[in-house]
C-alpha positions in Angstrom: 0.0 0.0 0.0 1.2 3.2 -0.6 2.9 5.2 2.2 1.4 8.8 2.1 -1.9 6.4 2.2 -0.8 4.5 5.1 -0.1 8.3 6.9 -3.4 9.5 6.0 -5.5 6.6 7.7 -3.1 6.9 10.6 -3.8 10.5 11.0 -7.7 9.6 10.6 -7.3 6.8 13.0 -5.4 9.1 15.6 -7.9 12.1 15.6 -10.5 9.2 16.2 -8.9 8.1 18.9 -8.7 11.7 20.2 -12.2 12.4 19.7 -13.2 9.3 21.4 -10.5 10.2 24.3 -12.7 13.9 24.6 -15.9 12.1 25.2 -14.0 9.9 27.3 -12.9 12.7 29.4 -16.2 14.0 29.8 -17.9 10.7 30.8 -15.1 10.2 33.0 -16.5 13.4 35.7 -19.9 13.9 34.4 -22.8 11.5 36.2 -26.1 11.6 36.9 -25.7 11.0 40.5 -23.7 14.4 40.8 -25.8 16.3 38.7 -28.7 15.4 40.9 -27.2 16.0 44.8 -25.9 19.8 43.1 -29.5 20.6 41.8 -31.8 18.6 44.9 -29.6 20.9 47.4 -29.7 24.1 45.4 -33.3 23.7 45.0 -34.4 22.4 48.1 -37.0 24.6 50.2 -34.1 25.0 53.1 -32.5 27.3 50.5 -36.3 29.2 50.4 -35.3 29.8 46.5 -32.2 31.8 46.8 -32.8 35.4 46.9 -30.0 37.5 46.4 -29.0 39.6 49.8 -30.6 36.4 52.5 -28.9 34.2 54.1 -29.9 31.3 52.4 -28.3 32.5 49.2 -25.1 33.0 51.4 -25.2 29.6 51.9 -26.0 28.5 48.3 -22.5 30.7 47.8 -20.8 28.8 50.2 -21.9 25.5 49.0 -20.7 26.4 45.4 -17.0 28.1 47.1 -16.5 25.3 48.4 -17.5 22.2 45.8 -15.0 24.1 43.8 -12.6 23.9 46.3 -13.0 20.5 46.9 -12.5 20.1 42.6 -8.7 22.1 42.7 -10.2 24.7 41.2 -8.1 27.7 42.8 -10.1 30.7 44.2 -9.9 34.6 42.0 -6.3 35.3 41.4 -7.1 39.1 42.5 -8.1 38.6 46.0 -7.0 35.0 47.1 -11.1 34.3 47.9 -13.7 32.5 46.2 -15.8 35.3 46.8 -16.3 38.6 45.3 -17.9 40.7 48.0 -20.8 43.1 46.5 -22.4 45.7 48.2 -26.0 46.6 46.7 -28.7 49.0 48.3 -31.9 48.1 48.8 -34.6 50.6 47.7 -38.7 50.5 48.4 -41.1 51.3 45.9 -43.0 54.7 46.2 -46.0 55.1 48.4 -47.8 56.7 46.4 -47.2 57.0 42.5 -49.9 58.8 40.0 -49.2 60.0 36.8 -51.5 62.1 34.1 -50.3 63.2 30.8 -53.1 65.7 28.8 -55.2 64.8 31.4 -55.2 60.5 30.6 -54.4 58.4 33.7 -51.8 56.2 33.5 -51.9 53.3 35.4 -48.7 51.2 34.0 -45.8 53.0 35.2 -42.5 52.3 37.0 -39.7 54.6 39.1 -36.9 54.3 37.6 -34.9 57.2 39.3 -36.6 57.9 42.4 -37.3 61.0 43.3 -40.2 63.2 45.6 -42.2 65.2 42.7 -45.7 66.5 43.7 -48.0 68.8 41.4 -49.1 69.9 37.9 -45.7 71.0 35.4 -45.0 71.6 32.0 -43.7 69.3 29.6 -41.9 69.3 26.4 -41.9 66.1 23.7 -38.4 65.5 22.5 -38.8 62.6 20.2 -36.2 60.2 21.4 -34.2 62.5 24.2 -31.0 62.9 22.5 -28.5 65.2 21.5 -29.7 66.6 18.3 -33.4 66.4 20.2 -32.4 69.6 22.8 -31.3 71.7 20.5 -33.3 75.6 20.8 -35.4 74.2 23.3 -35.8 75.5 26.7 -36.3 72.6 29.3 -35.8 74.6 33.2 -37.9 73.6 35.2 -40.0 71.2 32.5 -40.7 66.9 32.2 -39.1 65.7 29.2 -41.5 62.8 27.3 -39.8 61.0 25.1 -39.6 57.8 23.4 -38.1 54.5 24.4 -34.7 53.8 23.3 -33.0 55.3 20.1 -33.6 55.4 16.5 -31.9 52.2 15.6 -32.0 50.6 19.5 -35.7 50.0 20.6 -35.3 46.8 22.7 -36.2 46.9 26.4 -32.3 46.8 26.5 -31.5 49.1 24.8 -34.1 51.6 26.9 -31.7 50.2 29.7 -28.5 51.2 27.9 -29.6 54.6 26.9 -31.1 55.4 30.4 -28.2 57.2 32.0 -26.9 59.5 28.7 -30.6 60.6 28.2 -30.5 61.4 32.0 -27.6 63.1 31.8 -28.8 65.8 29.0 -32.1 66.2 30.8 -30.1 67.4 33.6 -28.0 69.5 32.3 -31.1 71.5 30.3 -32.2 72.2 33.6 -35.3 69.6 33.4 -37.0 68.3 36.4 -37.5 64.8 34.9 -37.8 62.0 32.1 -41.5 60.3 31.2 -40.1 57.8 28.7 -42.4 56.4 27.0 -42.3 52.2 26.4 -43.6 50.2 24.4 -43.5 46.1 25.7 -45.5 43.4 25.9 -48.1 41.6 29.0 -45.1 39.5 30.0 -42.2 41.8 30.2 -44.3 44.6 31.6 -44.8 41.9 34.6 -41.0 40.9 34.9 -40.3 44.9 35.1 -43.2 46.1 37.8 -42.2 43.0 39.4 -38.0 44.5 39.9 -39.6 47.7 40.3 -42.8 48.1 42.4 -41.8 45.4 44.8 -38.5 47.4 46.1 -35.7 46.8 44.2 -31.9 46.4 44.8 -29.3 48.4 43.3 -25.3 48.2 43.1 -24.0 50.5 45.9 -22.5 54.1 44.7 -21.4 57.1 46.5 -24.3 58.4 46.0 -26.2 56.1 48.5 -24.4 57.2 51.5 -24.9 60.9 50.6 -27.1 63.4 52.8 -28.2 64.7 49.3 -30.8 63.1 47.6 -31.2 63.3 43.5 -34.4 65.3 42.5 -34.5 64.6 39.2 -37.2 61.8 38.3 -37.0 59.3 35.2 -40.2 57.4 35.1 -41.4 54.6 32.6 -44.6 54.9 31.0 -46.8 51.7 29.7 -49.5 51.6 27.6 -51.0 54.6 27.4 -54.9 53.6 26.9 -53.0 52.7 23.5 -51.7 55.9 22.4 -48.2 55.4 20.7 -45.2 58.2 21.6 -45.6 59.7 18.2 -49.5 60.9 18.8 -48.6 63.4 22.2 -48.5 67.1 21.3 -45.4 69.1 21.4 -45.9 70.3 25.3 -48.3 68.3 27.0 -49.5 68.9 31.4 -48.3 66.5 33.2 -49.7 66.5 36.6 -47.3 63.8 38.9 -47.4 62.6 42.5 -44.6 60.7 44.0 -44.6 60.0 47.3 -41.4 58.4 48.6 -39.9 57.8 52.1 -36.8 59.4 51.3 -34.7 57.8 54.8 -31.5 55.5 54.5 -31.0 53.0 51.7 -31.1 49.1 53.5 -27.7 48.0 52.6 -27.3 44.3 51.6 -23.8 42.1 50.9 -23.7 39.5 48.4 -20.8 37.4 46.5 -20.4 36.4 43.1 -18.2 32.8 43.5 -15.3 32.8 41.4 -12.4 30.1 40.5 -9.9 29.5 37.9 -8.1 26.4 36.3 -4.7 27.6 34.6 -4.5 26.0 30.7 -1.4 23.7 29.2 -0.6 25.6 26.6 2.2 28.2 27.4 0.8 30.4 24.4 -3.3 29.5 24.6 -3.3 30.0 28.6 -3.5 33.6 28.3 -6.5 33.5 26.9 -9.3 32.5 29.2 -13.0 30.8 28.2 -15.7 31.8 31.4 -17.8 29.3 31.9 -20.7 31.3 34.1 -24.7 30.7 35.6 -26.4 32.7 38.0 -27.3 30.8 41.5 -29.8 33.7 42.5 -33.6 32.7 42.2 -36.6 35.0 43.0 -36.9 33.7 46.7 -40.6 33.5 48.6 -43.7 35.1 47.0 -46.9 34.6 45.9 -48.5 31.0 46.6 -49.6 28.8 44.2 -52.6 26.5 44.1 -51.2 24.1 46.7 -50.3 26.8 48.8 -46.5 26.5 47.6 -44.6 30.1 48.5 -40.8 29.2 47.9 -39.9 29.6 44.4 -37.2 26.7 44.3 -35.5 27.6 40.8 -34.4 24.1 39.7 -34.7 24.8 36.2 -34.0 29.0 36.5 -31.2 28.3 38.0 -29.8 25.5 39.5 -29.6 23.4 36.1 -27.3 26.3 34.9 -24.9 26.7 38.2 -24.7 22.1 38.1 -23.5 22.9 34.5 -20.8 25.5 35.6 -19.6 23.1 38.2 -19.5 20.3 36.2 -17.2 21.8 33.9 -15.4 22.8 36.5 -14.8 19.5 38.1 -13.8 18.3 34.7 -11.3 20.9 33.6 -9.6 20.3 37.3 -8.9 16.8 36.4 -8.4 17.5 32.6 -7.1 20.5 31.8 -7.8 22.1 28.5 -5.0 24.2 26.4 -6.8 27.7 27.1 -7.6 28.6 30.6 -11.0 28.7 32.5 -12.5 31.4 34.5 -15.4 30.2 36.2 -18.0 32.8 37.5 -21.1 32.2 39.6 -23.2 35.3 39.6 -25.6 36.6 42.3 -28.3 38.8 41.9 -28.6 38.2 38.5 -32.6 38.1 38.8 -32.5 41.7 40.3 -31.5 43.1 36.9 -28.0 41.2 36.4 -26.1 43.1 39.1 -23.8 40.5 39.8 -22.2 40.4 36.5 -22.7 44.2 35.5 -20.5 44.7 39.0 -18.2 41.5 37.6 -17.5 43.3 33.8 -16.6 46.7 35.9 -14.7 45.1 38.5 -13.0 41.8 36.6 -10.3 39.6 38.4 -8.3 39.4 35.3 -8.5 41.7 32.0 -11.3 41.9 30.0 -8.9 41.6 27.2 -8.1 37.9 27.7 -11.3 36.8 28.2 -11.8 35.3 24.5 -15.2 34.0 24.8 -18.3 33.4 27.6 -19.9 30.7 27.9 -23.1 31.3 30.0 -25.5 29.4 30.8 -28.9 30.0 32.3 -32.5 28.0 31.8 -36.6 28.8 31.9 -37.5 25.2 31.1 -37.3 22.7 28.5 -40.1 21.1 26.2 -37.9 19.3 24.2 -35.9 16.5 24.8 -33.9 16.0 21.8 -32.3 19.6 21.6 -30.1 22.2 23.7 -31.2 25.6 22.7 -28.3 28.1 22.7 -28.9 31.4 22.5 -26.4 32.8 20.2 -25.6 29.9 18.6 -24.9 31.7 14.8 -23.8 34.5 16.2 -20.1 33.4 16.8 -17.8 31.7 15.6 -17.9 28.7 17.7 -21.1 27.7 16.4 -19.6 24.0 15.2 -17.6 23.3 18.3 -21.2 23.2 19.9 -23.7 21.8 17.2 -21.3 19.2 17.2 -20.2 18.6 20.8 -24.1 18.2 21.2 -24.2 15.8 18.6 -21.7 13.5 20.4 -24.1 12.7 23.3 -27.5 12.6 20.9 -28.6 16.4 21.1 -28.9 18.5 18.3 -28.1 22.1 19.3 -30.8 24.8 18.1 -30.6 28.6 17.6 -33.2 30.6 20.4 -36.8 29.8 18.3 -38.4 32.5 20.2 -36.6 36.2 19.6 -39.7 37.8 20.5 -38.6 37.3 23.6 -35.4 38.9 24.0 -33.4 35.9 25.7 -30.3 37.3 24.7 -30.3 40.5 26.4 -32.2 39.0 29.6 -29.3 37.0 31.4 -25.8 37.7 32.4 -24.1 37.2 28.6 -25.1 40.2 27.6 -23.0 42.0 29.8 -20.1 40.6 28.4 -21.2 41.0 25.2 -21.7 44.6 25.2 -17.8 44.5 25.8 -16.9 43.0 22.9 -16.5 39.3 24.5 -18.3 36.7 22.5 -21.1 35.1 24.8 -24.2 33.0 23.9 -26.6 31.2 26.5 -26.6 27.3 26.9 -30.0 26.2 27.5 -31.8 23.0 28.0 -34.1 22.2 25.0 -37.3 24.4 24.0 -38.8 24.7 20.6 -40.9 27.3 21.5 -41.3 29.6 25.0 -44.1 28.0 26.3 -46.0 25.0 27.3 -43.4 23.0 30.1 -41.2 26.0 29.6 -43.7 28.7 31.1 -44.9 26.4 33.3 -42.2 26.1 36.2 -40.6 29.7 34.9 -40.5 32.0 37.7 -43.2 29.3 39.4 -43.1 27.7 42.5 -43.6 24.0 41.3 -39.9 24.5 39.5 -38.5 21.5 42.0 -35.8 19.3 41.3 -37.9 16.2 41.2 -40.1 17.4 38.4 -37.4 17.1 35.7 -35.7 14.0 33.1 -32.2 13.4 34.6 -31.3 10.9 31.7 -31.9 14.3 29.8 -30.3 16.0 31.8 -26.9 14.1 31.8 -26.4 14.4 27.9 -27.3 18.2 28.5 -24.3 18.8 31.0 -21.7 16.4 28.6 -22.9 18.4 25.6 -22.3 21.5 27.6 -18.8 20.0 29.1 -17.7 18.7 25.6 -18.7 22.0 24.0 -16.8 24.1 26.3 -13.4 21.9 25.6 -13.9 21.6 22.2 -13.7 25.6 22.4 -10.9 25.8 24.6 -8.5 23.3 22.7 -9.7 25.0 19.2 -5.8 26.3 17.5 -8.6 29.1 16.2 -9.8 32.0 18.9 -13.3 32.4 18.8 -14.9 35.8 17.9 -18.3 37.1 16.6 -19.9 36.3 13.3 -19.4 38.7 10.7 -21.8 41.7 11.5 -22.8 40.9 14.6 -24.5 43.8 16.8 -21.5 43.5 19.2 -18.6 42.6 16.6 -17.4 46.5 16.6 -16.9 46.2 20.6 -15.1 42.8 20.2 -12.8 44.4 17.6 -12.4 47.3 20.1 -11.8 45.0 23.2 -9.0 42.5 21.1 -7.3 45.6 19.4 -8.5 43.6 16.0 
């Protein structure tokens, strides 16, 4: 037989044998038995579902601090602790909050900047509330109404991004406020009154400890008996009554549970992969038919932090040529404070973090698929279709847009630095049925869910993430992805 043909079936034989060795690897620390004591303790009622700030998510943290320590995995090269200490304030909704534009009552409205306004003002339209918006208009002592977002930016996130620089030219035109005016549907409206009328918590600033308390009021306006931003008249009346007890901010400590696992490659292990979850769940509320108040989180998010840790037990015995940087957020259900803190305050450079890897879950309705949310939108979209393929999954792009997964969980945060970052998810085909079901519900329990599922769910997840890792090629964003300027920014590309 020819030689160059005997090469070429040894090189095929010996990547066969390396694949099979990578599954091999996987099988070797991923089992169903481990997958099930993470997610039945996470999820059990002692935990009363994990509400960021109460002790019972302090011992969630402690739990995860130390399974990684029991792994190897070493604790945040910046402070020497598993823990990154977060200080957040803890602010309660008005007690009284009524708003009239031209005369209609609006009854869908949120606080965003709280602040004491009483009484009947003027107000001025200003289209989106942006530069070009301000200019020859006089604003002193005026609300501003404007639109949601930007132009080109119209998402609920975006609304988010744009808050603070819209905030910031009100102010300095002398205005008393912001009525922006939001467009969203039944179900998002709920998540947001939910954050916001129900006392919220905030990351800590300066400002909290102050004896001077910001005046200036930004307020988010639903559904306006169905009249769209574009139908108000240049200078509506706005008559507003905030009533707020204006005393000390409750403040509250939390931790985001860090660890890292160094890679073999003297070149690759200055590039890091995160592997990250959130282990905050929406704690005690509302009970359901059975009179069931503790809102457990096994799917939302206990399946995600069990993923997280079993990559982390794996990479401790089996290293990979890039590193691993494994975050654990908090808080993530109060507006993803735990990982908007983490991307301002990182252990190690932004710079060398090459790719995140999050993962975070609603429910699944489909047994045969992992959903990943951002799966075409980088580069590392085969490592994953076909890490999932290896243990009988096919991996899916999110079926359900509508509903903004992307920009609802901790990825995003990393994203909007430049770092690429989909969502791992268990398997839906569409955002409802089983799915809505246990989300945010308090019959998501850890014995309602398919552990046979399950355990090809967290190998496709492990295999993906060292399939990545061990990849010659760095990953980055697909070409003209919304975030692919930041990425080029962040890399120096």
């Amino acid at each position: 037989m020819n030689k160059s043909v005997l090469w070429i079936l040894a090189l095929l034989c010996a990547n066969g044998i390396l694949a099979q060795s990578e599954i091999d690897k996987v099988k070797a620390t991923v089992n169903k038995s481990d997958i099930e004591a993470h997610i039945y303790f996470l999820a059990d009622d002692l935990l009363k579902g994990r509400e960021a700030g109460t002790p019972e998510n302090k011992i969630a943290a402690a739990y995860l601090a130390n399974t990684l320590r029991s792994y190897g995995v070493k604790p945040s090269p910046k402070s020497g602790s598993y823990y990154q200490e977060i200080s957040l304030v803890k602010k309660s909704a008005p007690k009284s909050f009524s708003l009239e534009l031209n005369d209609v009552v609006h009854e869908f409205k949120i606080a965003v900047n709280q602040a004491e306004q009483n009484g009947e003002f003027e107000g001025i339209y200003l289209g989106y509330g942006l530069e070009s918006d301000y200019e020859g208009k006089d604003l002193k002592q005026r609300f501003v109404i404007v639109k949601s977002g930007g132009p080109d930016s119209k998402s609920i996130r975006d609304a988010f991004g744009l808050q603070k620089k819209k905030e910031a030219l009100a102010k300095e035109a002398g205005a008393l406020g912001i009525i922006e005016l939001v467009e969203v549907s039944t179900g998002v409206w709920g998540r947001i009154n939910h954050y916001y009328n129900s006392g919220r918590l905030e990351i800590a600033s300066a400002e909290d400890s102050s004896e001077e308390k910001d005046q200036f009021a930004y307020i988010w306006a639903f559904d306006l008996k169905g009249r769209r931003a574009s139908e108000f008249k240049l200078e509506p009346t706005v008559n507003i009554n905030i009533g707020m007890d204006l005393g000390e901010n409750e403040e509250i400590k939390t931790q985001n549970v860090i660890g890292v696992v160094e890679g073999t490659d003297p070149k690759l292990k200055n590039e890091y992969i995160i592997y990250s979850a959130h282990y905050d769940h929406v704690g005690i509320g509302r009970p359901d038919s059975k009179g069931d108040s503790i809102y457990n989180g096994a799917r939302d998010n206990a399946v995600g932090t069990t993923t997280v840790l079993s990559m982390a037990e794996n990479l401790a015995k089996y290293p990979t040529r890039r590193s691993a940087l494994f975050i654990l957020f908090t808080a993530e259900e109060k507006g993803l404070l735990g990982s908007k803190y983490y991307v301002e305050n990182p252990v190690l450079p932004l710079e060398q973090m090459v790719y995140c890897f999050n993962s975070d879950n609603g429910g699944y309705n489909d047994t045969s698929l992992a959903t990943i949310v951002g799966l075409d939108r980088t580069t590392a979209r085969k490592n994953i279709v076909d890490a999932a393929a290896s243990f009988g999954l096919r991996a899916i792009e999110d079926p359900a847009p509508e509903q903004g997964l992307f920009d609802r969980s901790d990825n995003v945060q990393f994203a909007a630095k430049g770092i690429p970052a989909p969502t791992f998810s268990m398997g839906f085909s569409s955002f409802d049925g089983d799915v809505t079901k246990y989300y945010h519900r308090p019959g998501d329990h850890a014995d309602s869910m398919d552990y046979d599922y399950l355990l090809k769910f967290f190998r496709a997840y492990v295999m993906a993430g060292r399939s990545i890792a061990n990849d010659p090629d760095t990953p980055f964003w697909a070409g003209g992805d919304k975030y692919e300027s930041a990425g080029n920014e962040l890399y120096g590309n």
